[in-house]
DSSP file (Angstrom, degrees, kcal/mol; ACC not computed):
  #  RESIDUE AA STRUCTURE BP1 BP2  ACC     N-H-->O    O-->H-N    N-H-->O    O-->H-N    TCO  KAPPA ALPHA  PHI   PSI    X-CA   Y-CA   Z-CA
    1    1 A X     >        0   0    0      0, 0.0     4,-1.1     0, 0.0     5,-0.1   0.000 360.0 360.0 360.0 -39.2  -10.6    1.2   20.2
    2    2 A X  H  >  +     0   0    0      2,-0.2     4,-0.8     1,-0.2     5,-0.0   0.695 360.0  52.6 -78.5  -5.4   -7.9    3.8   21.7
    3    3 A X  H >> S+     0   0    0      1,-0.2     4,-2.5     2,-0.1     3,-1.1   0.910 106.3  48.1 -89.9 -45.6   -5.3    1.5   20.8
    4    4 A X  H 3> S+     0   0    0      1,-0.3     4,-1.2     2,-0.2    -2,-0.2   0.595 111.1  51.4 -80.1  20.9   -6.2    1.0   17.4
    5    5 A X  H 3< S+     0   0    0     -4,-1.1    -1,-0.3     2,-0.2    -2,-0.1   0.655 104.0  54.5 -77.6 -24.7   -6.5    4.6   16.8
    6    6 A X  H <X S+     0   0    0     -3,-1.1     4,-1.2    -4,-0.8    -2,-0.2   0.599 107.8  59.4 -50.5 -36.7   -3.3    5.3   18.1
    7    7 A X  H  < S+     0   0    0     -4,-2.5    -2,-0.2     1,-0.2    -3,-0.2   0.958 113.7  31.9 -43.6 -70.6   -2.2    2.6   15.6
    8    8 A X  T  < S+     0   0    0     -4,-1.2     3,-0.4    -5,-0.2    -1,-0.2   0.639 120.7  45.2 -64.8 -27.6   -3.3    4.1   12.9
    9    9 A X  T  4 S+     0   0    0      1,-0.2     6,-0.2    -5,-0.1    -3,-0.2   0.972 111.7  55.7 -77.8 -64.6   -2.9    8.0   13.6
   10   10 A X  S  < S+     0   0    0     -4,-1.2    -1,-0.2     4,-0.1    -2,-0.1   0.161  81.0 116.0 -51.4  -9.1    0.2    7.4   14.9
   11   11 A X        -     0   0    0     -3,-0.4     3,-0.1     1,-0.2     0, 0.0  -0.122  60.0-149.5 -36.1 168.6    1.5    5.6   11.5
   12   12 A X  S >> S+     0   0    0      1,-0.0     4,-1.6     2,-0.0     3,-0.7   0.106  94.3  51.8 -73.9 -40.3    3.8    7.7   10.4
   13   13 A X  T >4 S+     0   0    0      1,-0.3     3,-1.4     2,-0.2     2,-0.8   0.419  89.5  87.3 -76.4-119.5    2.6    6.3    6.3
   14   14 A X  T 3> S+     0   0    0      1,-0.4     4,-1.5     2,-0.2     5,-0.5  -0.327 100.9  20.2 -34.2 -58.8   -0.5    7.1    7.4
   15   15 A X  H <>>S+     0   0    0     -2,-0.8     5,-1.7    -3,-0.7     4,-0.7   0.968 119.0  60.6 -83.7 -46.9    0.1   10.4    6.2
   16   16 A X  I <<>S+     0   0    0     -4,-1.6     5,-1.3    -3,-1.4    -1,-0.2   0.561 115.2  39.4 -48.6  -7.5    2.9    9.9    3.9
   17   17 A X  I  4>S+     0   0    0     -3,-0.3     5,-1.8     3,-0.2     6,-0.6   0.864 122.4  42.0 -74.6 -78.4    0.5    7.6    1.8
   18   18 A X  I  <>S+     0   0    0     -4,-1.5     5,-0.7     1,-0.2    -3,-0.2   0.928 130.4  16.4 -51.7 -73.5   -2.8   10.0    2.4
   19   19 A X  I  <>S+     0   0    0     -4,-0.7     5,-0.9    -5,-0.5    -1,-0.2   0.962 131.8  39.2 -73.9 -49.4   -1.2   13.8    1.8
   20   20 A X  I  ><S+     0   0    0     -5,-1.7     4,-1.4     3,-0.2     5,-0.3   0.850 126.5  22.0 -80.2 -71.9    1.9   13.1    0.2
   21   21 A X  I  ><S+     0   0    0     -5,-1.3     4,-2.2     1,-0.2     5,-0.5   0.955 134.8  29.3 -71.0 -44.5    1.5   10.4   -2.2
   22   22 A X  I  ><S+     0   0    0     -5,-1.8     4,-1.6     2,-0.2     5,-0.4   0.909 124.5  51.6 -57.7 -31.0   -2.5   10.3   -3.2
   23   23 A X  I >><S+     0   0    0     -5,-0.7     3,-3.0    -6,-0.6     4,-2.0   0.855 116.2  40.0 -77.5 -68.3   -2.8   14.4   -2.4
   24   24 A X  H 3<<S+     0   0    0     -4,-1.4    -1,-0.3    -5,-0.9    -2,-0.2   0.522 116.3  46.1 -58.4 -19.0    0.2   15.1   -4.7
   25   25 A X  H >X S+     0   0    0     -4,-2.2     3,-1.3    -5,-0.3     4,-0.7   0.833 117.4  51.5 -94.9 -22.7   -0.9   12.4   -7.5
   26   26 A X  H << S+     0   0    0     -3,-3.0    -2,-0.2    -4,-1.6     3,-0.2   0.820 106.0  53.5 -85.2 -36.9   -4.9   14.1   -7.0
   27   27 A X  T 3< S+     0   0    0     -4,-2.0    -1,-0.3    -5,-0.4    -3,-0.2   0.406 101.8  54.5-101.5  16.2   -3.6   17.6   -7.5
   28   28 A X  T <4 S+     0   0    0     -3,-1.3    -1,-0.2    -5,-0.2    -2,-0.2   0.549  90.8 101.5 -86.0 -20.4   -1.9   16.9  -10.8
   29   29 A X  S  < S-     0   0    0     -4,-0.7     5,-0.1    -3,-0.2    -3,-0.0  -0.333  90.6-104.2 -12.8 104.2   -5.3   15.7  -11.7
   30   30 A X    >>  -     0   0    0      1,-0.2     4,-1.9    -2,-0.1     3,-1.0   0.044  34.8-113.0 -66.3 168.4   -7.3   18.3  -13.8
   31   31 A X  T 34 S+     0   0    0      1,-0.3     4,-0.2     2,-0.2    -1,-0.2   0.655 114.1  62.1 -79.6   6.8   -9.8   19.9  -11.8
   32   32 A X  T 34 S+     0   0    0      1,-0.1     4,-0.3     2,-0.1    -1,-0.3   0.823 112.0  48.8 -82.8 -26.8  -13.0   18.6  -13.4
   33   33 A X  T <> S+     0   0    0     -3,-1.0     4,-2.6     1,-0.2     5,-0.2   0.317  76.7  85.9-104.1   9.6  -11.5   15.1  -12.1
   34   34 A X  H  X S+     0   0    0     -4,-1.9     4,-2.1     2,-0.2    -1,-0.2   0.948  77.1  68.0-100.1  -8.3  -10.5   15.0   -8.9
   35   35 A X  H >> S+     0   0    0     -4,-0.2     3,-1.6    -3,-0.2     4,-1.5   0.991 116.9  33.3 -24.3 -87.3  -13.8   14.3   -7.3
   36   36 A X  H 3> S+     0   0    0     -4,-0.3     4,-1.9     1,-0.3     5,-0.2   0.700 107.3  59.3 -50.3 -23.4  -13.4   11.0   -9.0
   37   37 A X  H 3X S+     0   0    0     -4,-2.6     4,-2.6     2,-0.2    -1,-0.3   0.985 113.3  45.3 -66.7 -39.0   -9.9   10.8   -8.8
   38   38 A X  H <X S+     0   0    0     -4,-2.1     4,-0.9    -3,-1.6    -2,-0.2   0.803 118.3  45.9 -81.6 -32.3  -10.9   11.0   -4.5
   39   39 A X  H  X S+     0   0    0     -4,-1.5     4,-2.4     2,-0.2    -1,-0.3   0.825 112.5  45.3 -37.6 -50.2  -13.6    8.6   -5.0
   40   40 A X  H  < S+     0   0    0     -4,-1.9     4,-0.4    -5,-0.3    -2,-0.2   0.970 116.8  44.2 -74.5 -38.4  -11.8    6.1   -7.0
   41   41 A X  H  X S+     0   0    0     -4,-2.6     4,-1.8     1,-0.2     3,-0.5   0.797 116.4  49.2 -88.0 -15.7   -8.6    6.2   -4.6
   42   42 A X  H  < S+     0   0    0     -4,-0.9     4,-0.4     1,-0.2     5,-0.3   0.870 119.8  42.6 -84.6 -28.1  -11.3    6.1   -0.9
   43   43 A X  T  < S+     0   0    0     -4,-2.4    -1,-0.2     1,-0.2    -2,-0.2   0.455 106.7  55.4-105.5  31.2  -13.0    3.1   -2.7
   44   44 A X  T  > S+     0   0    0     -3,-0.5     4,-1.9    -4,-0.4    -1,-0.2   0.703 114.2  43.8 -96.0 -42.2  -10.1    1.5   -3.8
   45   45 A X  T  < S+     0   0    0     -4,-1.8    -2,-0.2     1,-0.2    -3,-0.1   0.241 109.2  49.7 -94.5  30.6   -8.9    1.5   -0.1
   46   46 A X  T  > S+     0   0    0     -4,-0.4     4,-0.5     2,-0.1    -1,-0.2   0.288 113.3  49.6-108.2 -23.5  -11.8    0.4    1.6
   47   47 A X  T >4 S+     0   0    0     -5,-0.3     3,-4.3     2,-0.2     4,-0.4   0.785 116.0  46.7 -72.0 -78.6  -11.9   -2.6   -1.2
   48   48 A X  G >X S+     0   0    0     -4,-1.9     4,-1.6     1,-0.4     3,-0.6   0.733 115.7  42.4 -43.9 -68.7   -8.0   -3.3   -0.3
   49   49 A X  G 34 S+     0   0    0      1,-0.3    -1,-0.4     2,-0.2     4,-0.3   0.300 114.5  53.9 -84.8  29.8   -8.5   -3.2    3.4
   50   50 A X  G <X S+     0   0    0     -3,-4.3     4,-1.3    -4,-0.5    -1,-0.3   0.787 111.1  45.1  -8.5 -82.2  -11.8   -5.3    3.1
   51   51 A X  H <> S+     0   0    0     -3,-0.6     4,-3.2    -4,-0.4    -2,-0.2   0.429 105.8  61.0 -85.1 -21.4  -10.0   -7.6    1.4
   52   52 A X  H  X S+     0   0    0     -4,-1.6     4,-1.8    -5,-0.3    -1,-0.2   0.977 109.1  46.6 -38.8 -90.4   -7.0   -7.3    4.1
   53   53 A X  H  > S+     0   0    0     -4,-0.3     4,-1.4     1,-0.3    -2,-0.2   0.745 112.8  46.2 -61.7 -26.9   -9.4   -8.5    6.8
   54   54 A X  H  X S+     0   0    0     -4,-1.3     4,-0.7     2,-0.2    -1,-0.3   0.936 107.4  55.6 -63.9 -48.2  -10.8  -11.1    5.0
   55   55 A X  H  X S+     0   0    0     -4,-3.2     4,-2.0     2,-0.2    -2,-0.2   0.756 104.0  60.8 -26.8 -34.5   -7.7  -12.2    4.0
   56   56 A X  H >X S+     0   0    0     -4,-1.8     4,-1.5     1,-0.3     3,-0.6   1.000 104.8  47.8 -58.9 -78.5   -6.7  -12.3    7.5
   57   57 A X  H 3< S+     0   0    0     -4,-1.4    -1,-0.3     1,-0.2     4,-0.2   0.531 107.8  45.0 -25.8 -46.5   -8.9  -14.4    8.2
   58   58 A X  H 3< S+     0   0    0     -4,-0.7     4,-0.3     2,-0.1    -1,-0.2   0.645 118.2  48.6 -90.5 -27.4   -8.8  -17.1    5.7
   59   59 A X  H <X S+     0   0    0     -4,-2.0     4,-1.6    -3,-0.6    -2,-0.2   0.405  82.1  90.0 -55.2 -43.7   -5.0  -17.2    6.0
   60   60 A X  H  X S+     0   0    0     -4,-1.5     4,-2.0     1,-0.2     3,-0.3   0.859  86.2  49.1 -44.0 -52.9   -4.5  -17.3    9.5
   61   61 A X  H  4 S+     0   0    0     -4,-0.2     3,-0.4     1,-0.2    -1,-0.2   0.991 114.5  50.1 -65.8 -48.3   -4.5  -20.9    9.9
   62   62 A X  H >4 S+     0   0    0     -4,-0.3     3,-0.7     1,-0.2     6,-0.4   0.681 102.2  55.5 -18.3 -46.4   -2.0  -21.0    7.0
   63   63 A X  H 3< S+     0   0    0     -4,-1.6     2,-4.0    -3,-0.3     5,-0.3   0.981  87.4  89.1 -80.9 -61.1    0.5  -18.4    8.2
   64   64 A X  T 3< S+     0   0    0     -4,-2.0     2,-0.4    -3,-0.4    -1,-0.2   0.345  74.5  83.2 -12.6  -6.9    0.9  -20.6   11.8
   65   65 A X  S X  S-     0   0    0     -2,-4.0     3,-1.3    -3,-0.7     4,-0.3  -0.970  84.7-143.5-131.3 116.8    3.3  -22.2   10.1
   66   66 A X  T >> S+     0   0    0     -2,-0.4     3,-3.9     1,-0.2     4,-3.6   0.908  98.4  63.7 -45.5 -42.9    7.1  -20.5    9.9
   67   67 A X  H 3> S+     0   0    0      1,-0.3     4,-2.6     2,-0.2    -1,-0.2   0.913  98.0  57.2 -60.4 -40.8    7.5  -21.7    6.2
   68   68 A X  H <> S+     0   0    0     -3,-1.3     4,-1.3    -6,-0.4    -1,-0.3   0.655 104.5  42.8 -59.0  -5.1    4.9  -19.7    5.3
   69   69 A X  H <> S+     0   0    0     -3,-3.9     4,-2.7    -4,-0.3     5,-0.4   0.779 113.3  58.7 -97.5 -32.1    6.3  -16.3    6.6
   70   70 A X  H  X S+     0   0    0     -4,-3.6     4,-2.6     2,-0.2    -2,-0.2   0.960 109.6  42.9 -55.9 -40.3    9.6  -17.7    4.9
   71   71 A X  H  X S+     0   0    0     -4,-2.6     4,-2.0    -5,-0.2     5,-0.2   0.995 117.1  44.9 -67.1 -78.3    7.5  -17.9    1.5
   72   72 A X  H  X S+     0   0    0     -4,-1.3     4,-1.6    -5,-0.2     5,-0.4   0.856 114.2  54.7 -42.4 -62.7    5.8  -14.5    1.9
   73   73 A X  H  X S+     0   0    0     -4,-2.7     4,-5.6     1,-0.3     5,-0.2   0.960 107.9  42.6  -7.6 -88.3    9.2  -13.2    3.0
   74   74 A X  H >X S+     0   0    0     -4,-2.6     3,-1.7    -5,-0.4     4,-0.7   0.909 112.5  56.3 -27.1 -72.0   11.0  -14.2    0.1
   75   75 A X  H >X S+     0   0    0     -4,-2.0     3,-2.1     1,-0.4     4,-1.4   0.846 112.6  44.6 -43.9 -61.5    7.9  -12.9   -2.3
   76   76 A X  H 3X S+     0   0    0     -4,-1.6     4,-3.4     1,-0.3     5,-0.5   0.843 114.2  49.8 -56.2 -39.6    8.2   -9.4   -0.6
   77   77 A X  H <X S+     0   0    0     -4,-5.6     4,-1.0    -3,-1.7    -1,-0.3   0.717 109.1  50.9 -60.0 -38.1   12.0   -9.6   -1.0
   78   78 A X  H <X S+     0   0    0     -3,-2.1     4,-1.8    -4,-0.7    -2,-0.2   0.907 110.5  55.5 -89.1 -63.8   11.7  -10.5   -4.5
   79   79 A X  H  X S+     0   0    0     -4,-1.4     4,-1.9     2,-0.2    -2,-0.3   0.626 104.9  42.6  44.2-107.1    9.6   -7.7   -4.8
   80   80 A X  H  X S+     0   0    0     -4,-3.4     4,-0.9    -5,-0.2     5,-0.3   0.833 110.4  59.5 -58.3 -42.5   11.4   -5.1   -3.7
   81   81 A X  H  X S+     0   0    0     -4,-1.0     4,-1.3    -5,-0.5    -2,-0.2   0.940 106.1  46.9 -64.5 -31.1   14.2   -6.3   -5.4
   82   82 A X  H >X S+     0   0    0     -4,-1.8     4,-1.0     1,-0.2     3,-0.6   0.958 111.9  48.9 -48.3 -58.1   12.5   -6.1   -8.8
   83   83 A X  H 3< S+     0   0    0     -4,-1.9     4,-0.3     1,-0.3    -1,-0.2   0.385 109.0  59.5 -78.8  16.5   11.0   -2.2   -8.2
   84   84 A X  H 3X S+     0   0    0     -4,-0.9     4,-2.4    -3,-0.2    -1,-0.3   0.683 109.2  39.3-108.5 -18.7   14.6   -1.4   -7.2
   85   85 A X  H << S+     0   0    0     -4,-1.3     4,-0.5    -3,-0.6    -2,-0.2   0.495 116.0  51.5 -97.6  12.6   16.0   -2.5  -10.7
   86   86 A X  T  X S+     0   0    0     -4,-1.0     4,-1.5     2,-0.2     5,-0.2   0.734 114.9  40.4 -63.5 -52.3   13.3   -1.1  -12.3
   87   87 A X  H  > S+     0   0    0     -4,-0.3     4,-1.0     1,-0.2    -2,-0.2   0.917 116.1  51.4 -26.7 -70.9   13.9    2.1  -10.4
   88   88 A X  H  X S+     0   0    0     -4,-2.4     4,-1.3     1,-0.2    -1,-0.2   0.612 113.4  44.6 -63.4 -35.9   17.7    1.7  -10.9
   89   89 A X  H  > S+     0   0    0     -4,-0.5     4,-2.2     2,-0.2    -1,-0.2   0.702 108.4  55.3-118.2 -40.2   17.3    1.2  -14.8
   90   90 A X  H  X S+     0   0    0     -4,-1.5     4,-3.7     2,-0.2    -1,-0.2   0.959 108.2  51.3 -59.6 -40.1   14.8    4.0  -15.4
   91   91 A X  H  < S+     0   0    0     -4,-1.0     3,-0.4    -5,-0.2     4,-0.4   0.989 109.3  47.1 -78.8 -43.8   17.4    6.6  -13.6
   92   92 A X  H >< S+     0   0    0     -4,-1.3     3,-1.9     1,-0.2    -1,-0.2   0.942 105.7  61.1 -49.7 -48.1   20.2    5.8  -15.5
   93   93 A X  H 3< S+     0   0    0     -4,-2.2    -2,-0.2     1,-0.2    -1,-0.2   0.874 100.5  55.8 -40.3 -42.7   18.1    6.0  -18.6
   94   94 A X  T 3<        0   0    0     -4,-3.7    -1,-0.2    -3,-0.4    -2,-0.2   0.538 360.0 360.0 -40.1 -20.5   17.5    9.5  -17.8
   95   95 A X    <         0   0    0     -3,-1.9    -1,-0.2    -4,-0.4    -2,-0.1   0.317 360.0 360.0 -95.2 360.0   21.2   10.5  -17.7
């Protein structure tokens, strides 16, 4: 248990996720809604990491296999490279 609490506290995104992005998107949030906004975003991550560990689970045998880390690889690769010319194409629109 004290390692995975160290795991997690010790995240560094643990708090850049929690306080920076979710508090900053919650406190543009008018003030009648951010009860719900803090509801929607705790049961959105209790579904996701649910669904995490189940995943885990069902997956596992799958993933044993290097070609599968290549595939997920790639996907993530593919991925990023998308939200970075999305990125890139929004900030030059601004200019």
């Amino acid at each position: 248990m004290a390692q995975a609490a160290a795991f997690t506290l010790l995240n560094p995104h643990v708090y850049l996720d929690t306080v920076l992005l979710v508090g900053s998107i919650g406190a543009q949030q008018p003030a009648a809604l951010r009860g719900w906004f803090m509801a929607g975003a705790s049961a959105a991550s209790f579904f996701w990491f649910g669904l995490l560990g189940l995943g885990a689970r069902w997956l596992a045998p799958w993933f044993a296999r290097p070609r599968a880390w290549q595939v997920l690889d790639g996907l993530v690769g593919l991925t990023m490279t998308v939200l970075a010319a999305l990125l890139v194409r929004r900030a030059f629109e601004g200019l």
